[in-house]
C-alpha positions as CSV (number, residue, x, y, z in Angstrom):
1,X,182.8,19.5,42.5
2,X,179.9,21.9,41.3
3,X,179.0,21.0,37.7
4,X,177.1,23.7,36.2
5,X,179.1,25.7,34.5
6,X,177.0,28.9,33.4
7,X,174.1,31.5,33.6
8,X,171.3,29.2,31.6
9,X,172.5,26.4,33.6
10,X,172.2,28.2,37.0
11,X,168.6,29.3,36.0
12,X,167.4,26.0,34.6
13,X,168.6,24.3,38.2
14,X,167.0,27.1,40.2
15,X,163.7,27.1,38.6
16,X,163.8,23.2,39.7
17,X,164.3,23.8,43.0
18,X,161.4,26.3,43.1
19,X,159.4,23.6,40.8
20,X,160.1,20.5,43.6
21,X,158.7,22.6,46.1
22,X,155.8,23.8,44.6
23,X,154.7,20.4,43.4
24,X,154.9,19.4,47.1
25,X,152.2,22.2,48.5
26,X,150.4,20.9,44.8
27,X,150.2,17.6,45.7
28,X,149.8,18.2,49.7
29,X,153.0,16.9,50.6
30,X,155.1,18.9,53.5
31,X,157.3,21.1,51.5
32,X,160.9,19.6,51.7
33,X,164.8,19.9,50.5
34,X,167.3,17.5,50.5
35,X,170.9,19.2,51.5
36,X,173.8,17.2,51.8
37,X,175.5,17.7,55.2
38,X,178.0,20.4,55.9
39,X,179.8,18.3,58.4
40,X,183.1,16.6,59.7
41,X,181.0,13.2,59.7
42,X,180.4,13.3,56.5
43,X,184.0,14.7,55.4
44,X,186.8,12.3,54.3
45,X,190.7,12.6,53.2
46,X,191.1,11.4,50.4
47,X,194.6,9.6,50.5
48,X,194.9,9.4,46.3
49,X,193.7,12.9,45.4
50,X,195.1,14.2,49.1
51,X,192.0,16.4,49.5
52,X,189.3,16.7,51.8
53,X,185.9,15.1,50.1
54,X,182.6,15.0,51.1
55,X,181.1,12.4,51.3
56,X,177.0,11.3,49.9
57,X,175.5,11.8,53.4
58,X,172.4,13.8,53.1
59,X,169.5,15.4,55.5
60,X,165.6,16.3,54.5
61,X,164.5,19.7,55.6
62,X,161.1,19.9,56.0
63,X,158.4,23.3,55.8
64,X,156.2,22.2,58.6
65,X,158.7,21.1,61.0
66,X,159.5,23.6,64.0
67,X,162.9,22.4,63.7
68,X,163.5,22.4,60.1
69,X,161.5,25.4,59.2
70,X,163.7,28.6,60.1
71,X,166.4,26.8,57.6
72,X,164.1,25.6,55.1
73,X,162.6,29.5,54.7
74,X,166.1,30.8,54.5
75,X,167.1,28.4,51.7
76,X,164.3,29.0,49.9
77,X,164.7,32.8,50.1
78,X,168.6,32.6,48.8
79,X,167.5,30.8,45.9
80,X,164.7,33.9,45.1
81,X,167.8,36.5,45.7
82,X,170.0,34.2,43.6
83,X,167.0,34.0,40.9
84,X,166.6,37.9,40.8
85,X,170.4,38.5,40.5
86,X,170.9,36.4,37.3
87,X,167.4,37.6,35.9
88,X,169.0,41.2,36.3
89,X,172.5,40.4,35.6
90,X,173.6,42.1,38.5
91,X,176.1,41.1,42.1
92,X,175.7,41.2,45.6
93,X,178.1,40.9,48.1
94,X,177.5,38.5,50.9
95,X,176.6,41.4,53.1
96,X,174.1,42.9,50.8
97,X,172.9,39.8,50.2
98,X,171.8,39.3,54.1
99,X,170.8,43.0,54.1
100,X,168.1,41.6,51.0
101,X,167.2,38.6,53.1
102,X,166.8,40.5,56.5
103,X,163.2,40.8,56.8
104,X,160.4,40.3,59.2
105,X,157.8,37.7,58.7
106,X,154.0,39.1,58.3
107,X,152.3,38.9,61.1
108,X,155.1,38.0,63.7
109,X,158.1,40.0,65.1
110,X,160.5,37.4,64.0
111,X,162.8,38.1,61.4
112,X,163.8,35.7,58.3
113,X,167.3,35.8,59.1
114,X,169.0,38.0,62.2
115,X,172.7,37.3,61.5
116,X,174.8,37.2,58.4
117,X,175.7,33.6,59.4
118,X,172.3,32.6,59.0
119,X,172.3,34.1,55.5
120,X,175.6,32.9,54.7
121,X,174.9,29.3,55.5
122,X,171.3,29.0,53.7
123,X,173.5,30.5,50.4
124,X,176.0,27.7,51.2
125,X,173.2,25.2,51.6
126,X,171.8,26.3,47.7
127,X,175.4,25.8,46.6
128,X,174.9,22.4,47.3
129,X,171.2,21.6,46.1
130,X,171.3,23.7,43.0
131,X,175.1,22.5,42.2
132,X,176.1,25.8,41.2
133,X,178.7,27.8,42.9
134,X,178.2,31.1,45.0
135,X,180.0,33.3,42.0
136,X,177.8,31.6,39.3
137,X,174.7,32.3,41.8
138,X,175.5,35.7,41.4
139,X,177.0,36.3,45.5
140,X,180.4,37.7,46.1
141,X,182.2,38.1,49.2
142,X,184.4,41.0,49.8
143,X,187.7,42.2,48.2
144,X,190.3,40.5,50.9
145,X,193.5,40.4,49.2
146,X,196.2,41.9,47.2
147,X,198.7,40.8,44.4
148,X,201.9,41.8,42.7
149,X,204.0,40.4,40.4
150,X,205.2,40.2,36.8
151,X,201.9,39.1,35.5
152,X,199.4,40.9,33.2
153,X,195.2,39.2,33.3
154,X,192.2,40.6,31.3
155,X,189.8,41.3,33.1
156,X,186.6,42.6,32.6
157,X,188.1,43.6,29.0
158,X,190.4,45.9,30.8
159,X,194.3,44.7,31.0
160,X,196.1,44.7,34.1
161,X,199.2,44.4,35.1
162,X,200.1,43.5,38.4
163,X,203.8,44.8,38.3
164,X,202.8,48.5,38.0
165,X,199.5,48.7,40.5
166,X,201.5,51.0,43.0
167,X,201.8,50.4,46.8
168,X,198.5,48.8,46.8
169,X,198.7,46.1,44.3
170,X,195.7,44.8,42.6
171,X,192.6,43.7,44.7
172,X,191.8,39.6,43.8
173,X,187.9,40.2,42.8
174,X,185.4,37.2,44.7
175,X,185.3,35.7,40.9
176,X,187.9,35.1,39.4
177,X,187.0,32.5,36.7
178,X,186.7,34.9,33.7
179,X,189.8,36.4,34.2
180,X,192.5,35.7,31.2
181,X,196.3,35.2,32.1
182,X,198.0,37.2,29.1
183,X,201.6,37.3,30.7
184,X,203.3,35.3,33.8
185,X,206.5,35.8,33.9
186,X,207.3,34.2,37.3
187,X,209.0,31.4,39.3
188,X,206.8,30.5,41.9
189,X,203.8,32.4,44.2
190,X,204.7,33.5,48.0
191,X,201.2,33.6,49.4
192,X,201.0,35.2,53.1
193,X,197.8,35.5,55.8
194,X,198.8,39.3,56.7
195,X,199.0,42.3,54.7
196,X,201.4,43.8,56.8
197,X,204.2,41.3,55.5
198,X,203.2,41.9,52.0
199,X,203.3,45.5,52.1
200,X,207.2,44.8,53.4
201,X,207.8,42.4,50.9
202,X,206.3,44.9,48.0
203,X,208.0,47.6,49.0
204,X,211.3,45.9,49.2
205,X,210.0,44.2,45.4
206,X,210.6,41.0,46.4
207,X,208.1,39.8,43.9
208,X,211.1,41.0,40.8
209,X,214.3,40.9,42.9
210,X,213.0,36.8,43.6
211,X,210.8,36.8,39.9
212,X,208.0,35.7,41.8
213,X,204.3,36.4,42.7
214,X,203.2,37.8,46.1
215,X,199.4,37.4,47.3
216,X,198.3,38.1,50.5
217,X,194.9,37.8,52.3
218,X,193.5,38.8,56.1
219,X,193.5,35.7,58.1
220,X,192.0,32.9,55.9
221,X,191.8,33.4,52.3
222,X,188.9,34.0,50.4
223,X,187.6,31.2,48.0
224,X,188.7,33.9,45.1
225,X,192.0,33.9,46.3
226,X,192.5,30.2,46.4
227,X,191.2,30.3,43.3
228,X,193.6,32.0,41.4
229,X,196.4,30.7,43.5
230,X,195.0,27.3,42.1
231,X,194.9,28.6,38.5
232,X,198.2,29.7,38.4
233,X,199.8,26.6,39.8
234,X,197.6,24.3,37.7
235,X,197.5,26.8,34.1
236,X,201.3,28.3,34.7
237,X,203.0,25.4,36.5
238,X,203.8,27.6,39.3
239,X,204.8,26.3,42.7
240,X,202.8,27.7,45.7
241,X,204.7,29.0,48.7
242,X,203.0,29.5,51.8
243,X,204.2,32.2,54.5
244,X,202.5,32.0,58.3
245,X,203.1,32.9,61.9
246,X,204.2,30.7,64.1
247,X,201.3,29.7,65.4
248,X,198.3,27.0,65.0
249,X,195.8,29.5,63.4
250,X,198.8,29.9,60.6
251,X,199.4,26.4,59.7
252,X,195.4,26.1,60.0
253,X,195.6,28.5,57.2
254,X,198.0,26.2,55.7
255,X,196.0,23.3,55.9
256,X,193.1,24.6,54.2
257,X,194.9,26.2,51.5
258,X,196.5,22.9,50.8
259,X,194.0,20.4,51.4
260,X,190.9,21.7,51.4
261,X,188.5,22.8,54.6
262,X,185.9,21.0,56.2
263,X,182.6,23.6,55.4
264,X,183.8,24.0,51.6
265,X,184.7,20.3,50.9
266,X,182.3,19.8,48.4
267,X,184.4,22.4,46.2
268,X,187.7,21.1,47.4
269,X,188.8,20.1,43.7
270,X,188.3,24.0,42.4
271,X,190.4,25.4,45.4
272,X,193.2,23.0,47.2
273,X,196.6,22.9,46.2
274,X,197.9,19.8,46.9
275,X,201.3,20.1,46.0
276,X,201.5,23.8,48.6
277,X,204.6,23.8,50.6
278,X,205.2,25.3,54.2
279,X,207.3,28.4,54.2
280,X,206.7,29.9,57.1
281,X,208.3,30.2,60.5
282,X,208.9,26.6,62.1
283,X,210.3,26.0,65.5
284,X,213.9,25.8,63.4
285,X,213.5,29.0,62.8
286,X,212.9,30.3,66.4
287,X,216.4,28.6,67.4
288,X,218.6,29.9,63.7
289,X,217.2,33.4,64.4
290,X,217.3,33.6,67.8
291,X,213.9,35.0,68.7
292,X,213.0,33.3,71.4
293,X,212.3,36.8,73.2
294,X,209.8,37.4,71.0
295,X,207.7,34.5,72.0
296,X,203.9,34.9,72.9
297,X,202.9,32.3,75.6
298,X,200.2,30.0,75.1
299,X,197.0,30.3,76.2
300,X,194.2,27.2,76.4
301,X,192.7,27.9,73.2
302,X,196.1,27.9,71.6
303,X,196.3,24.1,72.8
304,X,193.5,22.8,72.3
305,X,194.0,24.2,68.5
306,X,197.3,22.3,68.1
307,X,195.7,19.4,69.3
308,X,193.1,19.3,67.0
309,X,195.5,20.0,63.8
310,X,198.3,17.7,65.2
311,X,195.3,14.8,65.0
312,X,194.0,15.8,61.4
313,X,194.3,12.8,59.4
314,X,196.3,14.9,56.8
315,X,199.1,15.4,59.2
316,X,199.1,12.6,61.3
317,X,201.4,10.7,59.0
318,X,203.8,13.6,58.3
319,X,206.9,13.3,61.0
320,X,208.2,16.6,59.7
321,X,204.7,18.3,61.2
322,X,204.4,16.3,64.1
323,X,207.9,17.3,65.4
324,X,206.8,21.0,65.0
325,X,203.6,20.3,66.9
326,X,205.8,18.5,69.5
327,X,208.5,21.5,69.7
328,X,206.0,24.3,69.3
329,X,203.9,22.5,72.1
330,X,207.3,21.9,74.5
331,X,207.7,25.5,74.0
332,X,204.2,26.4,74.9
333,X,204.4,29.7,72.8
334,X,203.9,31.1,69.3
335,X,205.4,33.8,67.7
336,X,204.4,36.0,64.7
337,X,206.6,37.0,61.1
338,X,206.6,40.3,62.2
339,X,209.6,39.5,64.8
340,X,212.0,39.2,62.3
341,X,211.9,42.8,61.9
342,X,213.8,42.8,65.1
343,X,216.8,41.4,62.7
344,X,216.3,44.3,60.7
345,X,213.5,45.7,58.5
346,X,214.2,44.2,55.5
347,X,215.4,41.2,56.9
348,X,212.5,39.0,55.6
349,X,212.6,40.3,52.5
350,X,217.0,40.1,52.0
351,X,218.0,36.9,54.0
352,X,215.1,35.0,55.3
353,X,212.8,33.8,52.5
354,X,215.8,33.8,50.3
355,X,217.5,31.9,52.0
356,X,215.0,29.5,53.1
357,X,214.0,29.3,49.2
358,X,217.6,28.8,47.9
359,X,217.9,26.3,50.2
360,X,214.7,24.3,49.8
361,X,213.4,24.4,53.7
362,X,210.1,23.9,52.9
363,X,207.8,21.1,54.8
364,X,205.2,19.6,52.5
């Protein structure tokens, strides 16, 4: 977990990164960082806390090395974006922030960085050796999501409130840890991968006829995202309900929103939600609702991914999970939330989540 907590902090930690490598050329040494590795070998479960850790494993990255360079420069050019950000009091998203590293050396036709991954990772990277978060470094990544609900934040000094935002909701900012909770008047938080099934739920107002929250992202959620879902279940008390496909990229989703992922381990304990339960469609669900027409057949990729999350040590354990990874790979299909619209289009939002909610079907 990052332990810097603000600007003057930030600054003071950058400035000694920039100081350790210009005592290095000072003193004749090959420039170097140490960066703790961004790996599954060097990622654990921890069993007590039931969140992926990483672990002390570290690598040296050295200037005058033809392998180590490329990554080293890039590092070392985050950390001068990162420095000119804070000294401005200004934000850049993740794709400005490339754009402002995307540059060609002097004197060569190769450029500092060529994709945003390359850009992405070196910010990642600083995360690590300055032990300050992307947000406090001053690098956002885009709006993804949307809320509504009976709760009212301040934000910015402007008060929101997320039950009268129209069809669109409010948009969960990248940084989320200044915003103030003045008002939650909720159950529990149905978070969902597509906007498609929050726009039905919204419309329908499942988040008052239920007295709930409703967040959804596009595929994986953002770290901002996780971050308020995290806030709310830890500051409000409010159980987290997660709604996927049918399908292992969905209960990936799940996984990471619950225990944590493998690239952003180091962080886990500011974004995993332990105590998450599965909401979304199971291979029960399939059979009760009869949409076994509506099935999308497997294809190799869509094995090998079950494989790999049937083997996580999280789930290993869990006989609930393992005898959806056995039905769902017997069945050698997946199928998506937007086939219960077949049962009618507002089925989801009258009979099937509260239904499965009144009735506890959840798998933990």
């Amino acid at each position: 977990m990052f332990q810097l907590e603000n600007k003057t902090e930030t600054k003071k930690s950058l400035k000694k990164v920039g100081e350790k490598v210009l005592k290095d050329i000072e003193t004749g040494n090959n420039p170097s960082l140490e960066v703790p590795i961004r790996a599954l070998s060097n990622v654990k479960f921890d069993e007590k806390s039931k969140m992926l850790t990483m672990g002390k494993a570290t690598a040296m990255r050295y200037f005058f090395n033809v392998a180590h360079v490329r990554k080293f420069v890039q590092t070392v050019e985050a950390a001068a974006v990162a420095k000119e950000l804070l000294d401005v009091d200004k934000h850049l998203s993740l794709r400005e922030a490339f754009y402002r590293m995307k540059r060609t050396l002097p004197d060569s036709n190769i450029n500092l960085v060529d994709e945003q991954v390359e850009s992405n990772q070196a910010i990642e990277d600083l995360e690590l050796i300055s032990n300050a978060s992307r947000e406090l470094l001053h690098i956002n990544a885009n709006k993804m999501g949307s809320v509504a609900g009976k709760v009212v934040v301040e934000d910015k000094g402007d008060r929101v409130d997320w039950s009268k935002l129209g069809s669109g909701g409010w948009s969960i900012p990248s940084n989320v840890e200044e915003i103030e909770f003045k008002k939650v008047n909720a159950k529990f938080i149905i978070y969902m991968e597509k906007a498609a099934e929050w726009e039905r739920l919204h419309e329908d107002k499942v988040w008052e006829k239920l007295n709930c929250v409703i967040v959804s992202s596009q595929g994986q959620a953002t770290r901002g995202i996780r971050r308020i879902l995290q806030r709310l279940h830890i500051e409000h008390k409010l159980p987290i309900y997660v709604l996927t496909d049918f399908d292992p990229y969905g209960w990936y989703i799940y996984s990471v929103l619950k225990f944590g992922s493998i690239s952003l381990a180091h962080i886990s304990e500011r974004l995993a939600i332990p105590e998450a339960k599965f909401l979304g469609l199971t291979a029960d669900d399939i059979e009760k609702y009869d949409l076994k027409k509506h099935l999308i057949k497997f294809e190799e990729v869509d094995f090998k991914r079950l494989d790999q999350i049937a083997n996580y040590d999280w789930f290993k354990n869990s006989k609930d999970w393992q005898r959806q990874f056995k039905l769902m790979k017997n069945m050698r299909s997946k199928a998506e939330l937007a086939a219960l619209s077949s049962k009618g289009i507002t089925f989801i939002s009258e009979k099937y989540l509260p239904e499965k909610i009144k009735n506890r079907d959840f798998i933990d």
